[in-house]
BAVEX-530618 format. One record per residue (C-alpha): residue number from 0; residue in three letters; chain; x, y, z. Coordinates in pm, whole numbers, plus 50000, padded with zeros to 5 digits. Layout:
PT   kolza   gukol   kero       u       v       w
PT     NUM     ALA      A       X       Y       Z
...
This chain:
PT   kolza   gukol   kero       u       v       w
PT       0     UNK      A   24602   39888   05771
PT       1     UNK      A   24621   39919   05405
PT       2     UNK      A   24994   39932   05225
PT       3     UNK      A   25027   39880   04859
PT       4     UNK      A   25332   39666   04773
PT       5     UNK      A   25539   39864   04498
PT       6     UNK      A   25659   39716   04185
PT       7     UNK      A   25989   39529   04184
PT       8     UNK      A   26139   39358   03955
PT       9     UNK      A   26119   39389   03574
PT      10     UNK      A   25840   39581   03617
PT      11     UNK      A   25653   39265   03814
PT      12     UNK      A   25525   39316   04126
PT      13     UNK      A   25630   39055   04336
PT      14     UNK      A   25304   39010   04588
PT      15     UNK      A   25108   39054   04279
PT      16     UNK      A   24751   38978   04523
PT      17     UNK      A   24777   39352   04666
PT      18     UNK      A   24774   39527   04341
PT      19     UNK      A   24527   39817   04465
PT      20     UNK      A   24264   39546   04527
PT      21     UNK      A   24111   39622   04878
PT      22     UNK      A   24267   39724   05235
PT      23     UNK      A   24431   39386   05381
PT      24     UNK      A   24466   39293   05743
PT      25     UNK      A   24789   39191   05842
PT      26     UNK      A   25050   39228   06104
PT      27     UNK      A   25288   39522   06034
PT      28     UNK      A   25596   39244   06014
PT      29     UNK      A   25384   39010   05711
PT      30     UNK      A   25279   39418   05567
PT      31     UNK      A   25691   39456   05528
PT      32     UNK      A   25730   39430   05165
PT      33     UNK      A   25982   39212   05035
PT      34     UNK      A   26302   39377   04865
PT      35     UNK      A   26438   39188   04590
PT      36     UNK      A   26791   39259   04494
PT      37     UNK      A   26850   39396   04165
PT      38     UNK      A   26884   39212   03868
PT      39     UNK      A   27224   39139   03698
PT      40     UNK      A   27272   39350   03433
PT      41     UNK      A   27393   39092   03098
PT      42     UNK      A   27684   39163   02909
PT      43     UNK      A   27472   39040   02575
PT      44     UNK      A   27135   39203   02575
PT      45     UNK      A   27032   39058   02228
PT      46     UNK      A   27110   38707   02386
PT      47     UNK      A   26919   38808   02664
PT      48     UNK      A   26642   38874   02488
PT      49     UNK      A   26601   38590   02283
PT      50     UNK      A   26656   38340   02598
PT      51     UNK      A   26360   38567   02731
PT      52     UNK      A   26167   38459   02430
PT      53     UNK      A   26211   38096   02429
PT      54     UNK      A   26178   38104   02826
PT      55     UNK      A   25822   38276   02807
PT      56     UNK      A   25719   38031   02469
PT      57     UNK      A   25819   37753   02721
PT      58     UNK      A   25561   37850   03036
PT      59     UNK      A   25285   37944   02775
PT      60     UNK      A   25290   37593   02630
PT      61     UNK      A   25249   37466   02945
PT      62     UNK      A   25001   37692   03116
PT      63     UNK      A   24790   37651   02746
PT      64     UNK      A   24862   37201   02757
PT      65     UNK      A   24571   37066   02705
PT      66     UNK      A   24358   36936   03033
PT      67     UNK      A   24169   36589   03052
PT      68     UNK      A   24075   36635   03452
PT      69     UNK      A   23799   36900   03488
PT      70     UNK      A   23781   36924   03875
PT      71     UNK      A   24014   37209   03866
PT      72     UNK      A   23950   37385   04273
PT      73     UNK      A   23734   37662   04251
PT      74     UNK      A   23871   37988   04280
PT      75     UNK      A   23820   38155   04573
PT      76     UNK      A   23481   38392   04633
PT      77     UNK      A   23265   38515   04863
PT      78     UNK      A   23078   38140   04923
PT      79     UNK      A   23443   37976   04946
PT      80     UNK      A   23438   38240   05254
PT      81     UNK      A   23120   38176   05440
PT      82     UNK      A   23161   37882   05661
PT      83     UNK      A   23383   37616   05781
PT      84     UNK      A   23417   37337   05534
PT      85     UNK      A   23169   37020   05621
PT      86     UNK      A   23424   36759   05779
PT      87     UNK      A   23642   36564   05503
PT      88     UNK      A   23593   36157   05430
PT      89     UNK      A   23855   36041   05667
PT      90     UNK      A   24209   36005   05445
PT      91     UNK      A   24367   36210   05217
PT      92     UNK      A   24195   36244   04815
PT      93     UNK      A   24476   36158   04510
PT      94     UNK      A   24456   36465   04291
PT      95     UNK      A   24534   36338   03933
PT      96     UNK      A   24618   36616   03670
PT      97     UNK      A   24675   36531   03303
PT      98     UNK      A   24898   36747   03055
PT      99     UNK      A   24924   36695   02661
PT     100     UNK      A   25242   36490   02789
PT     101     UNK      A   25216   36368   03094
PT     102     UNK      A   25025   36253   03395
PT     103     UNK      A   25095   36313   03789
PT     104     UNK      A   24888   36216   04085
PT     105     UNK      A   24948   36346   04446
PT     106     UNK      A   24845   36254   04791
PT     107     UNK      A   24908   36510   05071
PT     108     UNK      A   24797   36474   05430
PT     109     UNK      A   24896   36693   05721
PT     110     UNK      A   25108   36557   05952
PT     111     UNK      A   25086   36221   05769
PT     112     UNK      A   25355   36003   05775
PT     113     UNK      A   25641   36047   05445
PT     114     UNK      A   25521   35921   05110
PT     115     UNK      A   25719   35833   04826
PT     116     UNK      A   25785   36079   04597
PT     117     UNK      A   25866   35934   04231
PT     118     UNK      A   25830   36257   03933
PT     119     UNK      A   26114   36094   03721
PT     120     UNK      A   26386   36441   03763
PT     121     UNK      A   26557   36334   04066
PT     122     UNK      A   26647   36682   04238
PT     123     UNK      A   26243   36784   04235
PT     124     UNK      A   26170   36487   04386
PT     125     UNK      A   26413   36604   04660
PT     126     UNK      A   26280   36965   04667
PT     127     UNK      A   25961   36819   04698
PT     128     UNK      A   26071   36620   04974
PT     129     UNK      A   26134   36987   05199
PT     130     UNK      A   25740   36985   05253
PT     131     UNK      A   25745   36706   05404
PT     132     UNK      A   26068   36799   05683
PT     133     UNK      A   26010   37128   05712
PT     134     UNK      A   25617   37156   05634
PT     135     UNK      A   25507   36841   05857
PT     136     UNK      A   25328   36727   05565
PT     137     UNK      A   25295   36376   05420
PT     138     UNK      A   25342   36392   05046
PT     139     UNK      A   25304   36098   04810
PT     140     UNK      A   25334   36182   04421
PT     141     UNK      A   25447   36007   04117
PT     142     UNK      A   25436   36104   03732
PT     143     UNK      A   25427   35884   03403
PT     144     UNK      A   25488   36017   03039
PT     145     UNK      A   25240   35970   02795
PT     146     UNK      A   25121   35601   02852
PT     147     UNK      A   25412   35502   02984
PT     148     UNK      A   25502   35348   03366
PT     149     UNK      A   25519   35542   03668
PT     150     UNK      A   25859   35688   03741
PT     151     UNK      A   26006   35528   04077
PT     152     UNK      A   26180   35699   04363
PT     153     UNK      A   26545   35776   04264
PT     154     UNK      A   26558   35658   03899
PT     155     UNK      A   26507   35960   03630
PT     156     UNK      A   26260   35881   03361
PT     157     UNK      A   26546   36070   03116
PT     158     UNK      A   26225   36330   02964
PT     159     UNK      A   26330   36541   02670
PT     160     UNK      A   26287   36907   02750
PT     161     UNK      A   25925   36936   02604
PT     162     UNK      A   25809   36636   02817
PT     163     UNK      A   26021   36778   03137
PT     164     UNK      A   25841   37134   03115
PT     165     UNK      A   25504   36874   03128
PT     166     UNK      A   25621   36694   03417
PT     167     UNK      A   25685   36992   03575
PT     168     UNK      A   25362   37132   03524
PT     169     UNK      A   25164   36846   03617
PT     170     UNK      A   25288   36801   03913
PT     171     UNK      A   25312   37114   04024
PT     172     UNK      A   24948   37147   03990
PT     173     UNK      A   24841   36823   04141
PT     174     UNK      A   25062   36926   04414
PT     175     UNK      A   24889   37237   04446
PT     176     UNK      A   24546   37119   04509
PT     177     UNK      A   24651   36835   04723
PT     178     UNK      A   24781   37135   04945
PT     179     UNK      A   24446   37311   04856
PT     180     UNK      A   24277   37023   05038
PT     181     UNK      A   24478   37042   05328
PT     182     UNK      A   24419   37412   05362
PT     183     UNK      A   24069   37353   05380
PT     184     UNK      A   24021   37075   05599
PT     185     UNK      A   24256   37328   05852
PT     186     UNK      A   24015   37597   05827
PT     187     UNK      A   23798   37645   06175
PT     188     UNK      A   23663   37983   06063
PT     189     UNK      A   23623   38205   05728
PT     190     UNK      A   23992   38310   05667
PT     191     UNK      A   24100   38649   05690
PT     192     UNK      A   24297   38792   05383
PT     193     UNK      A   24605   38685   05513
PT     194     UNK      A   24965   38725   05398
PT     195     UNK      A   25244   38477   05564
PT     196     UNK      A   25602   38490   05512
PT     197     UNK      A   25959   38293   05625
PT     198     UNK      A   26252   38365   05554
PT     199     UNK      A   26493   37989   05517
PT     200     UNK      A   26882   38035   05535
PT     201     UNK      A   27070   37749   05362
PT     202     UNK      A   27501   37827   05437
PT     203     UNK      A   27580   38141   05165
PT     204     UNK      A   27173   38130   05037
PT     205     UNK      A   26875   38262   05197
PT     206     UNK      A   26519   38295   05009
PT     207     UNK      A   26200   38453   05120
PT     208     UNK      A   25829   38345   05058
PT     209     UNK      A   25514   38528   05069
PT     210     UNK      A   25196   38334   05086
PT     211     UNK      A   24825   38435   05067
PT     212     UNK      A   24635   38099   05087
PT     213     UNK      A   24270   38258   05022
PT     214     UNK      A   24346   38554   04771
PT     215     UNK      A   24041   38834   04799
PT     216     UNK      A   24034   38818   04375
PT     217     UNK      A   24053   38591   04118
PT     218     UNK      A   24303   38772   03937
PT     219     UNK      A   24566   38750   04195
PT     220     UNK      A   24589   38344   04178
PT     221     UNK      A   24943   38329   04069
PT     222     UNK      A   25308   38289   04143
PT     223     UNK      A   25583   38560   04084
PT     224     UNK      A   25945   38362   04111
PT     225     UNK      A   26270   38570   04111
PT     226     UNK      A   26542   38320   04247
PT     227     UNK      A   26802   38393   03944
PT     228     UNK      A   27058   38396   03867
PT     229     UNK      A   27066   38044   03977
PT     230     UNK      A   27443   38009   04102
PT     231     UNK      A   27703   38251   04010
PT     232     UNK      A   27961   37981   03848
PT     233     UNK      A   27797   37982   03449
PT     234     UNK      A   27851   38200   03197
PT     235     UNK      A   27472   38285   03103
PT     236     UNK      A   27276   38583   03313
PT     237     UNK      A   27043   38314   03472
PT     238     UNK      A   27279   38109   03617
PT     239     UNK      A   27329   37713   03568
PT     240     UNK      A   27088   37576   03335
PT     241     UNK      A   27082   37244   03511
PT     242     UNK      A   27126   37140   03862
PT     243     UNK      A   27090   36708   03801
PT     244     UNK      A   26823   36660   03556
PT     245     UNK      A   26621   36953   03641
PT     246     UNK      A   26622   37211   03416
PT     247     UNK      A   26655   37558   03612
PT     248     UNK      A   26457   37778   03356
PT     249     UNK      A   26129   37504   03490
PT     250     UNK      A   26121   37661   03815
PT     251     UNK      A   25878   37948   03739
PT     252     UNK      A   25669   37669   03547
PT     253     UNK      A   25648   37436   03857
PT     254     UNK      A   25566   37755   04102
PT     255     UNK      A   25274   37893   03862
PT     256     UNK      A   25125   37543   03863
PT     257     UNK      A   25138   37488   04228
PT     258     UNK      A   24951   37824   04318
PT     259     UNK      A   24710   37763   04006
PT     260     UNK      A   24616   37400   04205
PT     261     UNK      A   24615   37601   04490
PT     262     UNK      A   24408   37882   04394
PT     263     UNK      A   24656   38124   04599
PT     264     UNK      A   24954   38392   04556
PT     265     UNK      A   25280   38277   04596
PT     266     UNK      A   25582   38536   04588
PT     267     UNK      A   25928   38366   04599
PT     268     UNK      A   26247   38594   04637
PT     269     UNK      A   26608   38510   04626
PT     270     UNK      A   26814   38762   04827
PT     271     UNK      A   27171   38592   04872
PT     272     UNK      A   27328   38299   04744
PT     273     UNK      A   27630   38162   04482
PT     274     UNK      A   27478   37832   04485
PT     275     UNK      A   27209   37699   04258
PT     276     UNK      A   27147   37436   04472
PT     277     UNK      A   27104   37662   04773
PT     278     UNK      A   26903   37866   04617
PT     279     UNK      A   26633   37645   04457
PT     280     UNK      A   26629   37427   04824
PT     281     UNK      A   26584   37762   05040
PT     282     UNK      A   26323   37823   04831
PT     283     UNK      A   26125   37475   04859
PT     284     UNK      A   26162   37504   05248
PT     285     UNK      A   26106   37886   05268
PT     286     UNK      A   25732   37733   05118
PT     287     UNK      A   25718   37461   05275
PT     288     UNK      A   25782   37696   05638
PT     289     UNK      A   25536   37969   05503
PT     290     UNK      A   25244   37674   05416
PT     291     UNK      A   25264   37517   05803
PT     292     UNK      A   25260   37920   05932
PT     293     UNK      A   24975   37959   05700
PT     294     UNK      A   24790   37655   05834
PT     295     UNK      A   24879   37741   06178
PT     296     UNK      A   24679   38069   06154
PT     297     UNK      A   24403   37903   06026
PT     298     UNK      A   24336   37704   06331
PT     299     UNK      A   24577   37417   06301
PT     300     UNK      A   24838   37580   06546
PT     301     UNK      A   25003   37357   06824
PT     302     UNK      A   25148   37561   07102
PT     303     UNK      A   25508   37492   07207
PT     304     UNK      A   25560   37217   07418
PT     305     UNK      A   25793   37218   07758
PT     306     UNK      A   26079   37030   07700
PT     307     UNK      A   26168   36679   07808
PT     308     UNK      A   26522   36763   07949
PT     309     UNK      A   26659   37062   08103
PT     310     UNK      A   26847   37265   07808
PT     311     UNK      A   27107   37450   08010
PT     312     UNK      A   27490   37483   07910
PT     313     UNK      A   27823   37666   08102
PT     314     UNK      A   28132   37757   08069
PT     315     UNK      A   28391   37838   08329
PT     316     UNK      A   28771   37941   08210
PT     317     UNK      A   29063   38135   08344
PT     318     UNK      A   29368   38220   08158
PT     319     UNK      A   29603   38475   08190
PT     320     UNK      A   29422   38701   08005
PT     321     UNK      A   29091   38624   08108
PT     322     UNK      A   28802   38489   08389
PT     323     UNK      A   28504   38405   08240
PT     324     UNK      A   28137   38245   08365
PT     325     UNK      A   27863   38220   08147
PT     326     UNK      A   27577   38034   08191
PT     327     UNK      A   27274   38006   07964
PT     328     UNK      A   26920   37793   08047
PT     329     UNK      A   26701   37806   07744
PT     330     UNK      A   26368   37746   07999
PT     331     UNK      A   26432   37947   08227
PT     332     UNK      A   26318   38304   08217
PT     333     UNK      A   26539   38639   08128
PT     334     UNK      A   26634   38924   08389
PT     335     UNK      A   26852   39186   08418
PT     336     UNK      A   27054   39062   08754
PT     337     UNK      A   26998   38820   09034
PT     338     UNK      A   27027   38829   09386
PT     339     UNK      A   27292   38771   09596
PT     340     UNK      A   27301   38385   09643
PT     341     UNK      A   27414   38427   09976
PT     342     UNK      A   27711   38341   10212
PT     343     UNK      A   27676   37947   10237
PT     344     UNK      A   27699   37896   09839
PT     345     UNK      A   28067   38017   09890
PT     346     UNK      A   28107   37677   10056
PT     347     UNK      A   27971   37415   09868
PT     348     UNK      A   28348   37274   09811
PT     349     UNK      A   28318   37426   09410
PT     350     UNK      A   28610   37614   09307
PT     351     UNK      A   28457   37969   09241
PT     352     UNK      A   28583   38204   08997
PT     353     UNK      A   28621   38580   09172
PT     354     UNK      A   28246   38674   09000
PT     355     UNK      A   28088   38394   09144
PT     356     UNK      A   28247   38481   09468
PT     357     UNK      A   28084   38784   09470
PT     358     UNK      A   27764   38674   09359
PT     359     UNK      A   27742   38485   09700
PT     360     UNK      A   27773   38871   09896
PT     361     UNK      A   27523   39147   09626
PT     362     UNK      A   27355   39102   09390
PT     363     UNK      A   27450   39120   09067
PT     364     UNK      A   27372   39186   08690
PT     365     UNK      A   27354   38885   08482
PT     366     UNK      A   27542   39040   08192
PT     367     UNK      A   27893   39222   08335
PT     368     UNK      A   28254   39218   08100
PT     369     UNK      A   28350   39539   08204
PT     370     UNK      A   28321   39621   07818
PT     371     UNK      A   28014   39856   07893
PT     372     UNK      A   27884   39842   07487
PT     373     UNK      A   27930   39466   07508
PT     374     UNK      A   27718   39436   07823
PT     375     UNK      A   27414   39645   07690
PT     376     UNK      A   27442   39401   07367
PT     377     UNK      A   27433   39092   07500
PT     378     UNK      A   27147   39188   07781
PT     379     UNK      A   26936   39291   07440
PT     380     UNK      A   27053   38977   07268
PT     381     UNK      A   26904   38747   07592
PT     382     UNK      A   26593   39012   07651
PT     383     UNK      A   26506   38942   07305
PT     384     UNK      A   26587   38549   07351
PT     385     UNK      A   26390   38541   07644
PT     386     UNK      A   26604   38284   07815
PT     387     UNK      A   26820   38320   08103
PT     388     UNK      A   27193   38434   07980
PT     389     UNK      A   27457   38511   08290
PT     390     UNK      A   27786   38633   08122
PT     391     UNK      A   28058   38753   08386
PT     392     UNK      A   28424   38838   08248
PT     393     UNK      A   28677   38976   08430
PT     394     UNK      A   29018   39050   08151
PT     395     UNK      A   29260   39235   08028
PT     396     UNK      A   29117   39550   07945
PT     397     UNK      A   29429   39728   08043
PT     398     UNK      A   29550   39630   07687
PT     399     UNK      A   29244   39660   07510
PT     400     UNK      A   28871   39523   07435
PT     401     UNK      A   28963   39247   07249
PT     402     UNK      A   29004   38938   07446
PT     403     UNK      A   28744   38997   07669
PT     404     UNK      A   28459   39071   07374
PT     405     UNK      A   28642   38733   07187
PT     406     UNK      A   28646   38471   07453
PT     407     UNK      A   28277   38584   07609
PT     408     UNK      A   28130   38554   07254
PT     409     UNK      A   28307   38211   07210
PT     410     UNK      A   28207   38098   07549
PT     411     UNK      A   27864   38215   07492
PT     412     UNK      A   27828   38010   07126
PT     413     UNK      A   27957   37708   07255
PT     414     UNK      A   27692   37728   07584
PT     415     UNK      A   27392   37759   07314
PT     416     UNK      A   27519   37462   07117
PT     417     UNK      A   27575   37264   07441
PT     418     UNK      A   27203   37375   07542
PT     419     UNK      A   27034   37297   07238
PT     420     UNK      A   27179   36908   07252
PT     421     UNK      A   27070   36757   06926
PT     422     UNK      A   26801   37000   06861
PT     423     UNK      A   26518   36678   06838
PT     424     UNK      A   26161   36849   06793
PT     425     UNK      A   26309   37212   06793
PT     426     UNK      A   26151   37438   06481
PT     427     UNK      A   26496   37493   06410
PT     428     UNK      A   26491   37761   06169
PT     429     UNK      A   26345   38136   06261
PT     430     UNK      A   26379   38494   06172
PT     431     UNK      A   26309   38830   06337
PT     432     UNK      A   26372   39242   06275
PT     433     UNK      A   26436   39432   06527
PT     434     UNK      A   26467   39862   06565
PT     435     UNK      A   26724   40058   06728
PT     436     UNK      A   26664   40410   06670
PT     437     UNK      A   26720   40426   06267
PT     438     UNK      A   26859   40160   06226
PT     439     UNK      A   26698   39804   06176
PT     440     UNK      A   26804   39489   06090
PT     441     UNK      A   26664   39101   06006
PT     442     UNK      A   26830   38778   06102
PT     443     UNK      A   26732   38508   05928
PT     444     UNK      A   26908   38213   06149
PT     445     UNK      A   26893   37850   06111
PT     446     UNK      A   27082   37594   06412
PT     447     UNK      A   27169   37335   06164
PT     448     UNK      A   27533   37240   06262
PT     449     UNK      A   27631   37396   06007
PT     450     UNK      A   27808   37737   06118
PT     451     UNK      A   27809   38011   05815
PT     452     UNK      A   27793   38420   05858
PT     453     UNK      A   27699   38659   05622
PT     454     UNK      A   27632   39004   05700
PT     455     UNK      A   27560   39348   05526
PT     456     UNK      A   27582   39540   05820
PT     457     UNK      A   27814   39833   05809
PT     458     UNK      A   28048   39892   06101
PT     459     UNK      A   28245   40169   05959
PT     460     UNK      A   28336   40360   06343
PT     461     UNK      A   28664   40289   06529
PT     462     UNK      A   28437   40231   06872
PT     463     UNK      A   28075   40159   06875
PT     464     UNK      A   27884   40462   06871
PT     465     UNK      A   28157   40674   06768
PT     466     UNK      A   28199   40687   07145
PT     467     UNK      A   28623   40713   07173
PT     468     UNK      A   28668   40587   07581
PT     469     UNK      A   28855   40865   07791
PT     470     UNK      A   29091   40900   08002
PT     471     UNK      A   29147   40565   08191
PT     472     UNK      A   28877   40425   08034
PT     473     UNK      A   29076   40169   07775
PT     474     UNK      A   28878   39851   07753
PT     475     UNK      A   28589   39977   07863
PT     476     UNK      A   28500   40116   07527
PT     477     UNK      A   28381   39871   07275
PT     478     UNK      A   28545   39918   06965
PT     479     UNK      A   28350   39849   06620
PT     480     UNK      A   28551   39556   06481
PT     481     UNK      A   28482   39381   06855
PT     482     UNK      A   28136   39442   06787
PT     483     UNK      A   28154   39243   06403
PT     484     UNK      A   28398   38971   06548
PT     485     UNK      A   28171   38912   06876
PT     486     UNK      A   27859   38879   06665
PT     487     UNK      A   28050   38664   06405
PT     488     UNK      A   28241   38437   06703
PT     489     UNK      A   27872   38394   06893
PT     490     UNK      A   27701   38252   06587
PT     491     UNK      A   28032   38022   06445
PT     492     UNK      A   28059   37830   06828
PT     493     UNK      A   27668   37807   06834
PT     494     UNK      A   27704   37601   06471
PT     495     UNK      A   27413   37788   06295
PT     496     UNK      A   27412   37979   05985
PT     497     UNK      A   27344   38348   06000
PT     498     UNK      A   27220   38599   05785
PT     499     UNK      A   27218   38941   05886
PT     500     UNK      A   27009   39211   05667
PT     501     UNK      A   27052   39570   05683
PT     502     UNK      A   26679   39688   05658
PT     503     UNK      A   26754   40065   05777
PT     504     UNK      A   27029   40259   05870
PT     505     UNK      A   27038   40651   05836
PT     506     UNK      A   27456   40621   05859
PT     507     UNK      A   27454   40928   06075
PT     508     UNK      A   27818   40984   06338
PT     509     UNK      A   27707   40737   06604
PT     510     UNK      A   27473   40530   06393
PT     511     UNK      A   27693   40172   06471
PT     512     UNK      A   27542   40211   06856
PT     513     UNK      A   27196   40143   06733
PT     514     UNK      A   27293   39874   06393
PT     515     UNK      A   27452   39674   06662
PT     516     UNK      A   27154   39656   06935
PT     517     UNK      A   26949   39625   06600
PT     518     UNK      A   27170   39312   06517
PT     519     UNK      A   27190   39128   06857
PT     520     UNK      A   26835   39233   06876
PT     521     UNK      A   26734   39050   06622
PT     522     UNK      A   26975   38759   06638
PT     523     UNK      A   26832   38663   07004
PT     524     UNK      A   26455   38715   06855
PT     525     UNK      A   26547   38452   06577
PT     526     UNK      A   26695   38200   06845
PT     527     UNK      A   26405   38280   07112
PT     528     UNK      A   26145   38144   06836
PT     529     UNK      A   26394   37841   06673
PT     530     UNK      A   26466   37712   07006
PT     531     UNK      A   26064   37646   07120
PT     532     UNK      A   25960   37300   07106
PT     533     UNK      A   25714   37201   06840
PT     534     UNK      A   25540   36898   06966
PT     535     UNK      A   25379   36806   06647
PT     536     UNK      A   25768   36661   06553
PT     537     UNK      A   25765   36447   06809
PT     538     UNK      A   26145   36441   06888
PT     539     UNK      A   26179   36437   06513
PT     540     UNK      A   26430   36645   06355
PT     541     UNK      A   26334   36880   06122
PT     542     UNK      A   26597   36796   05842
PT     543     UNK      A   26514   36602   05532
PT     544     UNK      A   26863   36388   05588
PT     545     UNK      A   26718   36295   05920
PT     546     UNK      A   26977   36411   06139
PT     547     UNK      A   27189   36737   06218
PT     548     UNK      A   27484   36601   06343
PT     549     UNK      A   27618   36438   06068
């Protein structure tokens, strides 16, 4: 199918490669185009301005340094296309660039074990790092100024700000075709234009990355960065100008040298986050994510790997207000009831709870809290999972919906946290965008112990639907609040952060019905992929600190 991207921001068009080049080939999910959100507007345009001015003099004396190292990688053509690389000298190649004021050399090798990574500004050296946890790469790079000595790991080399934008630079590029390398060595077969994207959730932050390793033209080699403001707690329009040593206004200078070493496009996107920090790390593992997609679909995909221990967690409870079984096995398949377990299971000497009593005598449906919009949310939210979810609530829905929609979600998030155990050799972050009529929504969803909610989503109906329960029917009706505080409670007691993204939504009388199934949806999508078991971590976890539990 062929869809043009539209311009963006500033006039820029974000995924820059599709500029009314040729028809592309894509999914309809990586065809989505990205949505930036809109620029702040600064209270001081003639400041504004002139920053703009110094900013652009500052990535034009870069991208115009003088270069000692010739062996810059080919841009891509027609020949680059034809065949399957010849096989590679066993071990990874240094790539060594020079600028006018400093020197970098990188080492990259897929799935390699963790090199040191030395560039003399401290917080890209940790950025960096996020290709190596999240990317399954091995990265080894280190930078000098001038003739001076290499930097080491953890101690800044203190650069002035005309030797930092050269540090930068140079090892953003060497960077770039050390990754170029490892793209090509991947490659089984002539690549298809191909566009891959991830979206990486970081507490308040989430950033997006598009990726197009083997651009169809020369002129759409590039990067197109808009991650600003960077933090919302300075005074200027972009944000903080430093976060450590690095200087923020570098970023763009360290992107368009990595896809220049590359010879690819590279679109990154902020769409939420107060945080520089957040921000710029999203980013870093957003392309570090989209890089180990790309290479996936280029022939260097593992498929997910069974699990070493069964991932099952449950909850039984009875208060006075309510009775509540839930059960959830992430390996075991999803349906919509079971059958009646029979007449003997009612004496195995358990204590039973009255729905697992009657389980024992008819079937019954898997999902069933007498809250009828809660039921058909959580049966999408497991359909879309694709893991077994049994959720039976009996409560007080005499008085209203609430305690029965609060402790089921609650009971629910802890089961998933109890299932996932410490989440060794899980992918661990995912996203997903799901349809309900017209309404659709993305969840961008990472488990990382770490439990944050942010959502868009506008739940502006007393009940769900606009569906106001009749006579006798108190309870059963799922009022719209239940519906924010269920999906809220579910994500909080599984300890992941959540983003949820209003894509669509026509806002028509009865349109919170269809955000919702949208929203759970697309929530159980996102866990259904983060959950599978990558087996090329090998029990590792996917976290540059090494752990998730601390």
């Amino acid at each position: 199918s062929e869809r043009p991207f539209p311009s963006t921001r500033d006039g820029r068009l974000v995924t820059h490669w599709l500029v009314r080049r040729m028809p592309i080939q894509c999914t309809a999910e990586d065809l989505r185009p990205p949505r930036l959100p809109p620029r702040p507007a600064c209270d001081d345009e003639s400041s504004s301005e002139e920053d703009a001015g110094s900013w652009d003099a500052e990535l034009n004396e870069y991208s115009s340094g003088g270069w000692e190292e010739a062996a810059r990688p080919p841009t891509p053509d027609e020949s680059t296309f034809a065949a399957p690389p010849p096989p590679a000298a066993a071990g990874p190649r240094t790539h060594a660039v020079q600028a006018r004021l400093a020197t970098a050399e990188c080492t990259v090798e897929d799935l390699g074990a963790r090199g040191e990574i030395a560039t003399g500004i401290c917080f890209l050296d940790h950025m960096i790092d996020q290709l190596q946890s999240h990317g399954q790469l091995g990265v080894a790079l280190r930078c000098r100024v001038g003739d001076g000595p290499w930097a080491r790991p953890n101690e800044p080399l203190g650069a002035a700000a005309d030797e930092a934008v050269h540090i930068v630079g140079a090892c953003g590029e060497a960077l770039g075709r050390a990754l170029r390398r490892v793209a090509l060595r991947a490659r089984t077969r002539p690549p298809d234009v191909d566009i891959v994207r991830f979206f990486c959730p970081l507490d308040e932050a989430y950033a997006e990355c598009c990726l197009c390793l083997f651009p169809p033209v020369r002129a759409s080699v590039g990067a197109d960065v808009a991650l600003e403001p960077y933090g919302t707690h300075a005074a200027g329009p972009r944000g903080r100008e430093f976060v450590g040593t690095f200087r923020t206004r570098h970023t763009p200078v360290f992107w368009r040298a990595v896809a220049r070493g590359m010879g690819a496009s590279v679109a990154l996107a902020r769409w939420r986050g107060d945080n520089a920090h957040h921000v710029l790390e999203s980013a870093f593992k957003a392309f570090a994510r989209c890089f180990r997609k790309g290479l996936d679909r280029l022939g260097a995909a593992a498929p997910a790997a069974p699990p070493g221990a069964p991932r099952t967690g449950a909850r039984r409870r009875v208060t006075k207000e309510t009775s509540i079984d839930v059960e959830v096995d992430l390996d075991a398949a999803y349906a919509a009831a079971d059958d009646a377990a029979g007449a003997e299971a009612a004496w195995d000497g358990a204590a039973k709870t009255p729905a697992q009593l009657e389980a024992t005598i008819r079937a019954l449906p898997r999902v069933a809290t007498g809250v009828d919009g809660l039921d058909r949310l959580l049966d999408a939210f497991a359909a879309a999972a694709a893991v077994k979810v049994k959720v039976h609530c009996r409560g007080d829905r005499h008085i209203d919906d609430h305690h029965s929609a609060e402790d089921v979600a609650i009971s629910l998030g802890q089961c998933l946290h109890e299932a996932v155990g410490d989440k060794a050799g899980l992918r661990r972050m995912a996203f997903a965008t799901r349809r309900a009529g017209a309404c659709e929504v993305r969840a961008v969803l990472d488990l990382s112990n770490r439990p944050h909610v942010t959502s868009d989503l506008r739940f502006d109906e007393e009940f769900l639907g606009d569906a106001a329960p009749g006579p006798g029917e108190v309870g059963r009706a799922l009022t719209s609040e239940m519906t924010a505080h269920a999906l809220e409670s579910l994500a909080l007691e599984a300890r992941c952060t959540l983003h949820l993204a209003c894509v669509a939504d026509d806002g028509l009388p009865g349109h919170t019905a269809n955000l919702a199934l949208a929203a759970f949806g697309a929530f159980g999508a996102a866990l259904g992929e983060a959950v599978e078991v990558d087996p090329r971590r090998r029990g590792g976890v996917a976290s540059s600190k090494g752990t998730l539990s601390a």
